[in-house]
RODO-2510 file (C-alpha; in nm, 4 decimals, decimal comma):
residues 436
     n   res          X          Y          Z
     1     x     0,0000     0,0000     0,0000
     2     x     0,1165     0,3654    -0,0742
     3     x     0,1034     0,4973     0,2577
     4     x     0,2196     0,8572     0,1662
     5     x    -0,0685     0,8869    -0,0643
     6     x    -0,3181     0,7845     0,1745
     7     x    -0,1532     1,0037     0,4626
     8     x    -0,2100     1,2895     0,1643
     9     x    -0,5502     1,2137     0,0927
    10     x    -0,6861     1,2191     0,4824
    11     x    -0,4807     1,5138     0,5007
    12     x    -0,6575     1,6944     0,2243
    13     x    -0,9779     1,6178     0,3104
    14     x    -0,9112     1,7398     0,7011
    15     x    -0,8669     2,0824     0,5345
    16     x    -1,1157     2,0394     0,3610
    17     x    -1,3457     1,9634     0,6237
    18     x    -1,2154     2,2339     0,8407
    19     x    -1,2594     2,4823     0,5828
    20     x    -1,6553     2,4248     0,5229
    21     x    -1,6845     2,4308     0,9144
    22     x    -1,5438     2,7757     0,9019
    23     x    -1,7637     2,9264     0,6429
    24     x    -2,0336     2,7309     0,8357
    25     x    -1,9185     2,9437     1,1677
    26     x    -1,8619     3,2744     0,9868
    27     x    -2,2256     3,2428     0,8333
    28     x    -2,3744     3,1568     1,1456
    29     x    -2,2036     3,3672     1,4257
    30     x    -2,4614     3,2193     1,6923
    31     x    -2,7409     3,0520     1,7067
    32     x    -3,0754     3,0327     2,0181
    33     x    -3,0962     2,6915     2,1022
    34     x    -3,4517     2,5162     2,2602
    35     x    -3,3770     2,2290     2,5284
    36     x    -3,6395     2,0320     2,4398
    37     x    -3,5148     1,7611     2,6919
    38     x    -3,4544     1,9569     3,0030
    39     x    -3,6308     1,8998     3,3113
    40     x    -3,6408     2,2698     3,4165
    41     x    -3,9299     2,4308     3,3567
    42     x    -3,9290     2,8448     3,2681
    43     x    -4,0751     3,0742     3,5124
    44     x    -4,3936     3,1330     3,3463
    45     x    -4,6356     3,2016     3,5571
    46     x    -4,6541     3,5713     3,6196
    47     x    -4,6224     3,6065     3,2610
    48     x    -5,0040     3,4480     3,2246
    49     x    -5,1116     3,6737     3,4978
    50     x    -5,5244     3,6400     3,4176
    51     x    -5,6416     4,0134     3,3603
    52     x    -5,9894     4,1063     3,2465
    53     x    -6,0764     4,3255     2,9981
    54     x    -6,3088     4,5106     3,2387
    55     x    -6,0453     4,5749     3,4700
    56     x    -5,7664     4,6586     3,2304
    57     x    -6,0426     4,9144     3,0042
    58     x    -6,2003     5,0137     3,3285
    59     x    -6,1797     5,3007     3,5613
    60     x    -5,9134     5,4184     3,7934
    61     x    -6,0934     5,6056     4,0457
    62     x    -6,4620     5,7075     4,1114
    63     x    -6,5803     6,0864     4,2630
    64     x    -6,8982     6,0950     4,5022
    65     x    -7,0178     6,4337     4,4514
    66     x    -7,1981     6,5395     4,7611
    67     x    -7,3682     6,8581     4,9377
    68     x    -7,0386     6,8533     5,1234
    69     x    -6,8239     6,7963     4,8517
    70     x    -6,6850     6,5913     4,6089
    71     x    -6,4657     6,2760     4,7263
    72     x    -6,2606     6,0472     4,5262
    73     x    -6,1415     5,6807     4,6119
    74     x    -5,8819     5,4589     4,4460
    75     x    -5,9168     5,1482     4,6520
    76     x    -5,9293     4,8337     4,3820
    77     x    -6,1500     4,6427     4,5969
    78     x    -6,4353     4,9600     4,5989
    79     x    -6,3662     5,0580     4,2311
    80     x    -6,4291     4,6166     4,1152
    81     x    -6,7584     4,6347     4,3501
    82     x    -6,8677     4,9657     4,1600
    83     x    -6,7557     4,8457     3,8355
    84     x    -6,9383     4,4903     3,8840
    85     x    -7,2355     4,7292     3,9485
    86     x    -7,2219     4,9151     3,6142
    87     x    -7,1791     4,6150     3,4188
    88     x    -7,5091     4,4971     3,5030
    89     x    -7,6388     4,7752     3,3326
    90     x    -7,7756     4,7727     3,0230
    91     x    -7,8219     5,0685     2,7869
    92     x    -8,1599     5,0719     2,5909
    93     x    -8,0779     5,3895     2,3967
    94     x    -7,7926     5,6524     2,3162
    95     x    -7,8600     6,0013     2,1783
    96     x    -7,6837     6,1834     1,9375
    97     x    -7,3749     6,3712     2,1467
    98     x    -7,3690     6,7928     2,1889
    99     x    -7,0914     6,9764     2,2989
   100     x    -7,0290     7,0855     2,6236
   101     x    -6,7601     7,2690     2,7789
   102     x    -6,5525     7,1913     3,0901
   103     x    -6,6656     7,4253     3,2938
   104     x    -7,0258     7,3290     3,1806
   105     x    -6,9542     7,0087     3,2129
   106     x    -6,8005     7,0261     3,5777
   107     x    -7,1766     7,1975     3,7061
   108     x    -7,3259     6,9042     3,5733
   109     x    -7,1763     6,6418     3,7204
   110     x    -7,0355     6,7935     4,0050
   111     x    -7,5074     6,7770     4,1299
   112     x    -7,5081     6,6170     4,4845
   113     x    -7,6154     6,2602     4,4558
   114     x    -7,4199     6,2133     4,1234
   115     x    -7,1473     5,9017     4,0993
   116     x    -6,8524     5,9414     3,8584
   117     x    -6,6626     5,6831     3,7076
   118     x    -6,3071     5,8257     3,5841
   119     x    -6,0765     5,6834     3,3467
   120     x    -5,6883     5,7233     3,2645
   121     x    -5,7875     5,7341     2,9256
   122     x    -6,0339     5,7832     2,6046
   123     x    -6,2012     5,4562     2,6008
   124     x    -6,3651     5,3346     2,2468
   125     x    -6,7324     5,2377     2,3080
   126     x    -6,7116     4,9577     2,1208
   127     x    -6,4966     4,7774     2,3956
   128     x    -6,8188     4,7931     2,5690
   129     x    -7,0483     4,7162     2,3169
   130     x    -7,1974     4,4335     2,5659
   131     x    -7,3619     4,6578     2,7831
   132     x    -7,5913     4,7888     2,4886
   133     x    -7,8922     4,6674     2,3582
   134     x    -7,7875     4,8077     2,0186
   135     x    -7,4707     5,0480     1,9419
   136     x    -7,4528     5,2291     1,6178
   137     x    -7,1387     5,1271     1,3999
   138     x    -7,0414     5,4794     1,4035
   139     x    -7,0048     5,4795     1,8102
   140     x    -6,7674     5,2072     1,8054
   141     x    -6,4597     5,4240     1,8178
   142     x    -6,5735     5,7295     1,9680
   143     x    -6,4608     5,7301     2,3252
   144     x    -6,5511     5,8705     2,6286
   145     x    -6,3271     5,9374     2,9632
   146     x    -6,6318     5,9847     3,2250
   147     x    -6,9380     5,7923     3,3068
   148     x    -7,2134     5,9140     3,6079
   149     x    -7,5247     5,8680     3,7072
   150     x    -7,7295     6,0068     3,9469
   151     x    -7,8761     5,8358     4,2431
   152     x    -8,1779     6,0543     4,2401
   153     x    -8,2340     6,0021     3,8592
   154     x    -8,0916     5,6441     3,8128
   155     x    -8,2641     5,6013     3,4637
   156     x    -8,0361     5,7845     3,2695
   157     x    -7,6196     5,7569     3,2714
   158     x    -7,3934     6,0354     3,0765
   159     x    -7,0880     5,9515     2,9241
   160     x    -6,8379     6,2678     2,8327
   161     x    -6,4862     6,2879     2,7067
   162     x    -6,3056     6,5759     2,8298
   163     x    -6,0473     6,6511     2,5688
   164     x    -6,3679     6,6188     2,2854
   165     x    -6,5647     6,8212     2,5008
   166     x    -6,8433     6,5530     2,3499
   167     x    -7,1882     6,4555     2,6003
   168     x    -7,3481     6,1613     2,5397
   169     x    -7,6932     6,0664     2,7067
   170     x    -7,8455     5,7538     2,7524
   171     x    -8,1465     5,5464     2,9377
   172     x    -8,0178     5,2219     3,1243
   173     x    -8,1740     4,9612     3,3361
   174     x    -8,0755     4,7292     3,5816
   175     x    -7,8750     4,9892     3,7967
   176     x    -7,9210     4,8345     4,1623
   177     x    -7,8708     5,1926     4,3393
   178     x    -7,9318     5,0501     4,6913
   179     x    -7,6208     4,8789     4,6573
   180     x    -7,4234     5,0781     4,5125
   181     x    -7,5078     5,3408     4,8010
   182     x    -7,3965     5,0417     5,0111
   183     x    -7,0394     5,0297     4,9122
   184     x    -7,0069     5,4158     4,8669
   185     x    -7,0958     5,4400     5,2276
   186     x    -6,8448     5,0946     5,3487
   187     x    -6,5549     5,2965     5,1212
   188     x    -6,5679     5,6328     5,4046
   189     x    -6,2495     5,5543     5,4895
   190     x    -6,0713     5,5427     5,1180
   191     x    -6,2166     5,8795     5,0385
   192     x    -6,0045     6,1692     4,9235
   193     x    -6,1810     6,5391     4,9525
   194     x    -6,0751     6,6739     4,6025
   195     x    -6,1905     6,9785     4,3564
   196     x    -6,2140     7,0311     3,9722
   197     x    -5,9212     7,1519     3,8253
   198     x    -5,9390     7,2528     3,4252
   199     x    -5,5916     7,2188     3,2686
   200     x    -5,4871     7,2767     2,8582
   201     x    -5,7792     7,0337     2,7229
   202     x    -5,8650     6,8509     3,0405
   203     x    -6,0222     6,8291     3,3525
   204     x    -5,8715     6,6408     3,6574
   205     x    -5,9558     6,6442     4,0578
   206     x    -5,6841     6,6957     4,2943
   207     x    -5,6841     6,7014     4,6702
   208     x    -5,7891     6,9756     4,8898
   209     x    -5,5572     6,8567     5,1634
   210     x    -5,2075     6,7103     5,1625
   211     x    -5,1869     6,3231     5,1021
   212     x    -4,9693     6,0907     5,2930
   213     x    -4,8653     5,7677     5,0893
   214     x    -4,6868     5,5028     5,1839
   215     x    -4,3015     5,4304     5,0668
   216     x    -4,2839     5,0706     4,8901
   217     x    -3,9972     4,8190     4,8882
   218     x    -4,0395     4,5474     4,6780
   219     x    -3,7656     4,2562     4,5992
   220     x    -3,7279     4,2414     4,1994
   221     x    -3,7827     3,9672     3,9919
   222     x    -3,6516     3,9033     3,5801
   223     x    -3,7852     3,7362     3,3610
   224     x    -3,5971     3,5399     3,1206
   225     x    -3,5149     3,6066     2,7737
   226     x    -3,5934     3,2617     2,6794
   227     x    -3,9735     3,3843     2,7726
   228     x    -3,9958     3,6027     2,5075
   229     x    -3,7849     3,4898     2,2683
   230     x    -4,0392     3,1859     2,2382
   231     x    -4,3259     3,3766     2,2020
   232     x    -4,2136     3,6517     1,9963
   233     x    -4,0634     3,4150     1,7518
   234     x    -4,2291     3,1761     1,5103
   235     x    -3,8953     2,9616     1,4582
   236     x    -3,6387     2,9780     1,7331
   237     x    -3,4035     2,7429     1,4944
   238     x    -3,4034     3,0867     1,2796
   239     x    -3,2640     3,2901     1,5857
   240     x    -2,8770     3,4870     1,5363
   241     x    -2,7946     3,6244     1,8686
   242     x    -2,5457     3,8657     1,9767
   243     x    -2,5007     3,9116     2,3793
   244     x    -2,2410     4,1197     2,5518
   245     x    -2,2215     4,2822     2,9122
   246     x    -2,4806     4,5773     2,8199
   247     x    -2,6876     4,4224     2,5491
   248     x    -2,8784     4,0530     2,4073
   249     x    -2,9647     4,0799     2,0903
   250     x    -3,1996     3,7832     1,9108
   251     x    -3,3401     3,8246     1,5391
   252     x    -3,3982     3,6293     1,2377
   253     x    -3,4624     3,7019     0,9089
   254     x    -3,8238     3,9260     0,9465
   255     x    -3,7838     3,9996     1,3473
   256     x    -3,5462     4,1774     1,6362
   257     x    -3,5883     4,1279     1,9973
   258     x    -3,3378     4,3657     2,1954
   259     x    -3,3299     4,3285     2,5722
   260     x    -3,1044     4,6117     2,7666
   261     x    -2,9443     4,4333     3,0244
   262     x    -2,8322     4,7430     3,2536
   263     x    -3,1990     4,8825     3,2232
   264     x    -3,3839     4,5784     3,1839
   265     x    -3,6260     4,7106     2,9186
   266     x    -3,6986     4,4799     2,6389
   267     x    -3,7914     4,6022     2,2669
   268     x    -3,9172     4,4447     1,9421
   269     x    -3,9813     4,5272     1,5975
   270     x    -4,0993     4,3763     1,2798
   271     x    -4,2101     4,4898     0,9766
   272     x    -4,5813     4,5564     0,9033
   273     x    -4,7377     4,2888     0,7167
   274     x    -5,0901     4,2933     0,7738
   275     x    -5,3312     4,5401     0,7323
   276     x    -5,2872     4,8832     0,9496
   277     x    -5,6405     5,0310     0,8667
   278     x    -5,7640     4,8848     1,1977
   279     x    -6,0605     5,0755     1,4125
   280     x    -5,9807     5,1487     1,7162
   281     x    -6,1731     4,9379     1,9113
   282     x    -6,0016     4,6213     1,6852
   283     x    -5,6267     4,7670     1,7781
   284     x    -5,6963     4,8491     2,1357
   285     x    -5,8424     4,4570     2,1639
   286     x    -5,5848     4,3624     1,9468
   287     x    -5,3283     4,4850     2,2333
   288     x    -5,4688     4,3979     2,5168
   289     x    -5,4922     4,0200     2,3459
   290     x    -5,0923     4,0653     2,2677
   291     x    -5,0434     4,2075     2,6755
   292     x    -5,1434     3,9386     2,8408
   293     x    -4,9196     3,7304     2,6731
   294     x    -4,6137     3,9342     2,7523
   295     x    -4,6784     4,1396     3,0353
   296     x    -4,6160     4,0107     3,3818
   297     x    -4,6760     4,2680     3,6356
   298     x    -4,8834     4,1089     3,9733
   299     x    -5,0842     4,4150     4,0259
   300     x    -5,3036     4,6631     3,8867
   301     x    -5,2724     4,7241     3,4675
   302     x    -5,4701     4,9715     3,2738
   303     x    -5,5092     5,1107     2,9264
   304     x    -5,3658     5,4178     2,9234
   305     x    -5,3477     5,5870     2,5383
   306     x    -5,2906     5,5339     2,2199
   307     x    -5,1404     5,7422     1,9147
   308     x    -5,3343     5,8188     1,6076
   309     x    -4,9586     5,8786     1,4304
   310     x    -4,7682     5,5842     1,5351
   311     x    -5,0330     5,3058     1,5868
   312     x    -4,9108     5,2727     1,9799
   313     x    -5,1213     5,1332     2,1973
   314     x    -4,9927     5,1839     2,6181
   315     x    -5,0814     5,0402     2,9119
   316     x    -4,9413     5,1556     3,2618
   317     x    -4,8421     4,9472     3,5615
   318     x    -5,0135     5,0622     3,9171
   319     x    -4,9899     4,9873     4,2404
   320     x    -5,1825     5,0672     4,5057
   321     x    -5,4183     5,2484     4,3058
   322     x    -5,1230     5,4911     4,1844
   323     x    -4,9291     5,4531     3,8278
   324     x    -4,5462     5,3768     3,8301
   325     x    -4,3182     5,6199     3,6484
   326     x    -3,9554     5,6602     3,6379
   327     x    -3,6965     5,6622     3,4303
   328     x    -3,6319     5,4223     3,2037
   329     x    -4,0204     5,4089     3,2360
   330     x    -4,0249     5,0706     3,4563
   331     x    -4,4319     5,1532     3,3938
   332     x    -4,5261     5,1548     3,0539
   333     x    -4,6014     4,8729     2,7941
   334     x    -4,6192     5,0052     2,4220
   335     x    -4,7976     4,7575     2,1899
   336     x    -4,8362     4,7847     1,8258
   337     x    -5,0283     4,5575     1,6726
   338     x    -5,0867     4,4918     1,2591
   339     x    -5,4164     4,2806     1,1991
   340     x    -5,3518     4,0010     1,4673
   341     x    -4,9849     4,0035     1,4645
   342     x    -4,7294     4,2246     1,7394
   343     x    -4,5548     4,4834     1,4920
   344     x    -4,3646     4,6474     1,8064
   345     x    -4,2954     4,6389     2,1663
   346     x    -4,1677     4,8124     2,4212
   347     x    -4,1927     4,6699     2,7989
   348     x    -3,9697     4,6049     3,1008
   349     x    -3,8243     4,2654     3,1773
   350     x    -3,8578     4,2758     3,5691
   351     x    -4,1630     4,2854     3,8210
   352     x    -4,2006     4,4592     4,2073
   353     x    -4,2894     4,0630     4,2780
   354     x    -4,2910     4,0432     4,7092
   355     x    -4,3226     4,3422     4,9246
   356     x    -4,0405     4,3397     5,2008
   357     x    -4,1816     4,3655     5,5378
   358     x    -3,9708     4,6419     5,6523
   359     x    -4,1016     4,9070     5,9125
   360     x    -4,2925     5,0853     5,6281
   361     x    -4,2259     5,4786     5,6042
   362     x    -4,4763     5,7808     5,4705
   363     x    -4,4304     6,0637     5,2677
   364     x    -4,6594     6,3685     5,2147
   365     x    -4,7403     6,5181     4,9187
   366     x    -4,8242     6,8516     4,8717
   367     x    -5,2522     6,9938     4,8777
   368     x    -5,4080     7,1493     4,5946
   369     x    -5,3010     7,4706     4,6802
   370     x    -4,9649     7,3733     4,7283
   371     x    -4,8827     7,2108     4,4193
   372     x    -5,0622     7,4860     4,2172
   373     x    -4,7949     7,7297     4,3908
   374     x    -4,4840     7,5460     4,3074
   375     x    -4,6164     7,5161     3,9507
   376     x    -4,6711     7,8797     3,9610
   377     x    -4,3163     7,9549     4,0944
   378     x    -4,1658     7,7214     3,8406
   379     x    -4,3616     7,9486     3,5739
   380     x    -4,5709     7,6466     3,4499
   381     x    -4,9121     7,7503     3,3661
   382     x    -5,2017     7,4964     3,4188
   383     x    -5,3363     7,5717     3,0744
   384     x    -5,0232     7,4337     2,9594
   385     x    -5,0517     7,1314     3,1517
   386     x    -5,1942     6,7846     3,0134
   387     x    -5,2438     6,6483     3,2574
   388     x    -5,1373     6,5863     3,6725
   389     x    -5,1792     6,2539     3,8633
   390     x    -4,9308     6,1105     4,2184
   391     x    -4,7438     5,8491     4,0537
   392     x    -4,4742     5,6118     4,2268
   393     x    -4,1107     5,6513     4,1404
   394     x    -3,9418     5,3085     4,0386
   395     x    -3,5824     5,3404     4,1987
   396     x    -3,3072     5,0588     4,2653
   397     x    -3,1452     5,0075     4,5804
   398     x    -2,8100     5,1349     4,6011
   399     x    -2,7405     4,8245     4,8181
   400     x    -2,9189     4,5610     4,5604
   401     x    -3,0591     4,5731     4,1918
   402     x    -3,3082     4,2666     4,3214
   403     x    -3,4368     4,5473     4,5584
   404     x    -3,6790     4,8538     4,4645
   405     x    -3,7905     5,1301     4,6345
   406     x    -4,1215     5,2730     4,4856
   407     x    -4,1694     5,5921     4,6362
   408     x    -4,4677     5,8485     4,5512
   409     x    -4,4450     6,1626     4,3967
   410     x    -4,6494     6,4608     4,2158
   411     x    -4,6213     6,4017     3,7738
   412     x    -4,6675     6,6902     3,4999
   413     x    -4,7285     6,5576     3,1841
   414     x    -4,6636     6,8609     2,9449
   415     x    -4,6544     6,8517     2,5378
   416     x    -4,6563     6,4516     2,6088
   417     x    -4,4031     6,3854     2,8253
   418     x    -4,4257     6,3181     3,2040
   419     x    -4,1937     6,4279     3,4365
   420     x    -4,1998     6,4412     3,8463
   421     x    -4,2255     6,7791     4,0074
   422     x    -3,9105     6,7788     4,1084
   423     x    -3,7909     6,7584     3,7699
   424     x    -3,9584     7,0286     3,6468
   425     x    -3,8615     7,2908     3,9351
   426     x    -3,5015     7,1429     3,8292
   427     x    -3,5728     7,2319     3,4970
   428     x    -3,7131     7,5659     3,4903
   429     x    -3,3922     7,6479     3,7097
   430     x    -3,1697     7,5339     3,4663
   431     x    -3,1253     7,1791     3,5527
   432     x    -3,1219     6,8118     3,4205
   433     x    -3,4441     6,6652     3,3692
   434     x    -3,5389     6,3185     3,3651
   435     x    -3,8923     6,3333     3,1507
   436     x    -4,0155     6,0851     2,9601
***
């Protein structure tokens, strides 16, 4: 046998071999891998959180107007026995809408004996289509922010949107008004004293007195990549990846999943493939179908916008009846959706999951009157404001990242953006801001 020719062949076709696994390598720099046969089992479970559409489309807060006042509550389990209420309604007719202004509006509903539902946000009718006997297709997606009734008239209910300026009146039946003076009366103790405020093209309540809120620590909890990745992606066999220290990048051929691993805010685009003429009642249930796939929070949820130029539909985290802000926003979710399909989101990866049992601490914000001052100082005009709500502040321990300190605070939103009242003060001196 010529054993220098065989020695020459082997060796040839080792470099040949080696060669095709480095094109192989340089044409596939990385690849997201499924262990189909491990016996772990991904954390999945606050991911699936169950959230009703009631609760995530429904109202925030709900003002008693009284001979001695108005007063607000926030407490979840008042607002679900009020809600539960209303949706035994049913709505036998809707006239056309007329226009009526704030201020106009505000007399109206501000009648002793009147009970106002509020919501963070313009709400489509046709997400409630349920509760009528028969809506007209063109009511679908015009929206409304209020809903009241009056106890002494409970026949009729009026729903208004405050940045249309557009009143709606309807008959209803089935309003049990004995019990819903029940749990009015049980909820003395959540009650706020407040009074309308009109801002740029709005109209909020804020508190007469100061408010004393409590100061949250929560341990943190991530959820994996592999989460998402999964259910973002129709073939994870497709998947490039590119992780470092500050960033995990996943994407295939149509798709990109990003995932910031200082800030722990996840984001995801694909191209548009489906149709983008949807109404808005379709893309806001379109959304809230895609959130409760991917969002995780434990707590409160609720719709909270969406953008006639970008197709964006948000939803805000709360706790404790207050929205979280911060920055990076640790609060919002931004969904958009094409037909059926998720064309781009924006969410964090980590929850507030268990409250630490810490001697708890309060902080007070400031009245009304007090807040209106330190506005006026900082030369911010109300009818330049969108809107004002107490928010709580997502901040890390400086000890632990698996630690967070939610603490409340006073938010502006102006042209869009919200920022804490401290920021803006900080601002209109010169400073930093940290709006978003």
């Amino acid at each position: 046998m010529n054993w220098p020719l065989i020695r020459k062949i082997i060796l040839t076709l080792l470099i040949v071999l080696s060669l095709v696994l480095t094109v192989m390598l340089w044409r596939n720099p990385g690849g997201y891998v499924v262990q189909t046969d491990s016996k772990e089992k991904p954390v999945v479970s606050s991911v699936t959180f169950d959230r009703q559409l009631s609760i995530v489309f429904g109202p925030t807060e709900v003002a008693e107007h009284t001979n001695q006042g108005t007063f607000i509550t926030k407490d979840q389990d008042v607002l679900g026995s009020l809600f539960t209420i209303f949706q035994n309604f049913e709505v036998n007719d809707i006239a056309d809408p007329i226009t009526v202004s704030g201020e106009n509006y505000t007399d109206r509903v501000s009648q002793a004996g009147n009970v106002e539902l509020i919501f963070s946000s313009s709400i489509p009718f046709g997400l409630y289509q349920d509760a009528f006997s028969f809506l007209p297709r063109e009511y679908e997606d015009r929206t409304f922010n209020r809903v009241y009734i009056s106890l002494n008239d409970p026949g009729v209910i009026y729903f208004y949107n405050t940045h249309s300026m557009l009143f709606y009146e309807a008959e209803i039946s089935n309003i049990d008004t004995e019990l819903l003076t029940t749990v009015l009366d049980e909820s003395e103790d959540q009650k706020i004293e407040v009074e309308s405020v009109p801002l740029k093209e709005h109209i909020i309540y804020l508190p007469v007195n100061s408010v004393e809120l409590p100061v949250l620590n929560y341990l943190v909890e991530e959820q994996p990549n592999s989460l998402f990745i999964e259910r973002l992606f129709d073939d994870t066999s497709e998947i490039q990846t590119v992780i470092n220290e500050n960033l995990s990048r996943y994407y295939d051929y149509f798709s990109e999943l990003s995932i910031d691993n200082k800030k722990d805010i996840l984001t995801y685009t694909r191209p548009h493939t489906g149709n983008d003429n949807l109404s808005l009642s379709t893309r806001t249930l379109n959304s809230f179908n895609k959130l409760i796939q991917y969002e995780h929070w434990p707590n409160e949820l609720y719709f909270y916008g969406y953008s006639s130029v970008t197709n964006e539909v948000e939803f805000r985290r709360y706790i404790k009846g207050y929205p979280i802000f911060g920055t990076p926003d640790y609060g919002g979710t931004f969904i958009t959706v094409s037909d059926n399909s998720v064309a781009g989101l924006e969410m964090p990866t980590v929850v507030a999951q268990t409250p630490i049992s810490d001697q708890q601490t309060n902080k007070e914000l400031y009245s009304m009157d007090e807040l209106t001052a330190v506005l006026t100082k900082a030369g911010q005009s109300l009818n330049d404001v969108d809107d004002i709500k107490i928010g709580y502040t997502w901040n890390y321990s400086d000890e632990s990242n698996r630690v967070v300190t939610l603490e409340p605070n006073w938010y502006i939103k102006v042209n869009g953006n919200w920022m804490s009242v401290q920021t803006l003060v900080s601002v209109s001196k010169g400073g930093a801001g940290d709006g978003f």
